[in-house]
C-alpha positions as protocol buffer text, in pm:
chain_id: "A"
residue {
  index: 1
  type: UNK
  ca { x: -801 y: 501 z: -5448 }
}
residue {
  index: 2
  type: UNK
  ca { x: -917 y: 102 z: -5377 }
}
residue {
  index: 3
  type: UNK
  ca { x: -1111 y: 17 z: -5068 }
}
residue {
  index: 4
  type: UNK
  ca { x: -959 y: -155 z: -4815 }
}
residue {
  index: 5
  type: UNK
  ca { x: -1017 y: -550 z: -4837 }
}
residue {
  index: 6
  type: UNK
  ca { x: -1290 y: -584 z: -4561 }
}
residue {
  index: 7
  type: UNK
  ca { x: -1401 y: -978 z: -4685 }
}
residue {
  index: 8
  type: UNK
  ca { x: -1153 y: -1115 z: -4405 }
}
residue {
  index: 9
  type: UNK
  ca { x: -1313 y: -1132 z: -4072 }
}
residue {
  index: 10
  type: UNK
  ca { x: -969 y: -1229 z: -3933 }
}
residue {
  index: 11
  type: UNK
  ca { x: -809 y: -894 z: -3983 }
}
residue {
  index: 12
  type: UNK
  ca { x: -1038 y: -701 z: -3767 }
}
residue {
  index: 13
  type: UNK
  ca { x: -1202 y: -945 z: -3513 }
}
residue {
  index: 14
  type: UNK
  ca { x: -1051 y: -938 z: -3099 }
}
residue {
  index: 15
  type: UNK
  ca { x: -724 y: -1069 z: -3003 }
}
residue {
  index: 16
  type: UNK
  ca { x: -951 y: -1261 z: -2702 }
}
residue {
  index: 17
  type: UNK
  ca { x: -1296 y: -1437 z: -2688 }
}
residue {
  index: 18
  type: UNK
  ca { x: -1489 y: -1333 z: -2415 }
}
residue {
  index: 19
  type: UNK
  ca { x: -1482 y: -1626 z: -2221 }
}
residue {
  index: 20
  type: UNK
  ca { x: -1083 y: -1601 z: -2260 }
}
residue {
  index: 21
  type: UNK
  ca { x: -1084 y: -1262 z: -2132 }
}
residue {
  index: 22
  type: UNK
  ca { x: -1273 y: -1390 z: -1865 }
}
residue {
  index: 23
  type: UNK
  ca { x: -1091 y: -1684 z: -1726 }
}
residue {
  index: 24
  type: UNK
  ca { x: -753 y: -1485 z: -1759 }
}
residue {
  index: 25
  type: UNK
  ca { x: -925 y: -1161 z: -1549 }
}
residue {
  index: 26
  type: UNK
  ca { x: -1029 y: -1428 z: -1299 }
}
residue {
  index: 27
  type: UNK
  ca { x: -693 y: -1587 z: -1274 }
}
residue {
  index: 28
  type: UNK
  ca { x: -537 y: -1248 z: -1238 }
}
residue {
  index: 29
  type: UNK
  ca { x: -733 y: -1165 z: -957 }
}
residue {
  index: 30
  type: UNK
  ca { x: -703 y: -1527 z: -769 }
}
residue {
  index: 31
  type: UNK
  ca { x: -323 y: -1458 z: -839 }
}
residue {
  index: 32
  type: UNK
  ca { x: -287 y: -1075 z: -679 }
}
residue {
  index: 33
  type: UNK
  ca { x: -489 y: -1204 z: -395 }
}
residue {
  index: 34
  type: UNK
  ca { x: -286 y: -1500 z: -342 }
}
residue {
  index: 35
  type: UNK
  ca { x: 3 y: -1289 z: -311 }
}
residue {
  index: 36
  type: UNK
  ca { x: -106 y: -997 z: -101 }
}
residue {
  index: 37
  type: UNK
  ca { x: -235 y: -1267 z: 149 }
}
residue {
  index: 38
  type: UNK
  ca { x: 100 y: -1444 z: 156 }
}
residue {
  index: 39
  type: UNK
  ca { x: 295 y: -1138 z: 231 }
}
residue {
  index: 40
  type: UNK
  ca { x: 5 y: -1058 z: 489 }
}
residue {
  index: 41
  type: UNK
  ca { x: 114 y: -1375 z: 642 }
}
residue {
  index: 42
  type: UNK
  ca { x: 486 y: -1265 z: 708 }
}
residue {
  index: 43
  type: UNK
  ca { x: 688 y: -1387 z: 323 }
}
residue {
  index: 44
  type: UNK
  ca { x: 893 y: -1156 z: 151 }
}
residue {
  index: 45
  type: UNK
  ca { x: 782 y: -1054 z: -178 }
}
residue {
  index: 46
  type: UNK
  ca { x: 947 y: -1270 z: -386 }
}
residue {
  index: 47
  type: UNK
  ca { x: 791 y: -1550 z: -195 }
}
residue {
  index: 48
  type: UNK
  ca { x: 481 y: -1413 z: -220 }
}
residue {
  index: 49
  type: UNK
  ca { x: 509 y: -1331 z: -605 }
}
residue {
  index: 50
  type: UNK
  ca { x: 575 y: -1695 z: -667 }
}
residue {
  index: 51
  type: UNK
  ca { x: 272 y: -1755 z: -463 }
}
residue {
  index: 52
  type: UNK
  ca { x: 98 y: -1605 z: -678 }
}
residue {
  index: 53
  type: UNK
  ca { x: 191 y: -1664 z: -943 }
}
residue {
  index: 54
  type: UNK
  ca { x: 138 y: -2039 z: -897 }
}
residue {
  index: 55
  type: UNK
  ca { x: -192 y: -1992 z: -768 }
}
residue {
  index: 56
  type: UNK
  ca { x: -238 y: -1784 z: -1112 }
}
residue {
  index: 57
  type: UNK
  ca { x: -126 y: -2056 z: -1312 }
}
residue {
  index: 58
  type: UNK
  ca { x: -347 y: -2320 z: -1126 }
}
residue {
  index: 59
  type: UNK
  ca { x: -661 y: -2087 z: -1204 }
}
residue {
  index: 60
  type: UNK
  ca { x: -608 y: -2048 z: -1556 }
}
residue {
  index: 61
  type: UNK
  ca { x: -691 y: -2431 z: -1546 }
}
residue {
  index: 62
  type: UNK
  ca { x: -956 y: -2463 z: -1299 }
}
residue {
  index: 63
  type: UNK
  ca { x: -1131 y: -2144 z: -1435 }
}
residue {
  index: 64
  type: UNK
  ca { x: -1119 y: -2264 z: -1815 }
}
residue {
  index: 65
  type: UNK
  ca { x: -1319 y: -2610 z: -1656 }
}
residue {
  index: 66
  type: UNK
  ca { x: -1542 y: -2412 z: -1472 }
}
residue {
  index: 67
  type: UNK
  ca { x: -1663 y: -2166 z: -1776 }
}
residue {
  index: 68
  type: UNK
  ca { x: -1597 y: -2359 z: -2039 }
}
């Protein structure tokens, strides 16, 4: 029975960096608290689902700059 090939670090290494991880936790959170405020202030959830979703699309960006 052969060994498995273990000479390619790309086979076995994480699907993220940390830093990746990072920004995209961060944006998550900046997003789900965009949206719970916006349907705090009266939207229906749709609205505020595309709230925050923008706002999580905006922090991938800004967070990436900040961090990186």
């Amino acid at each position: 029975m052969s060994q498995p090939d273990r000479s390619r670090p790309d086979r076995d290494g994480p699907l993220l960096s940390q830093r990746a991880a990072l920004v995209f936790l961060l944006a998550a959170l900046a997003g789900l608290g965009a949206a719970v405020l916006a349907a705090l202030a009266g939207n229906p959830w749709p609205v505020a689902v595309g709230v925050g979703g923008g706002a999580a699309g905006s922090s991938v960006v800004l967070f990436k700059d900040i961090i990186g």
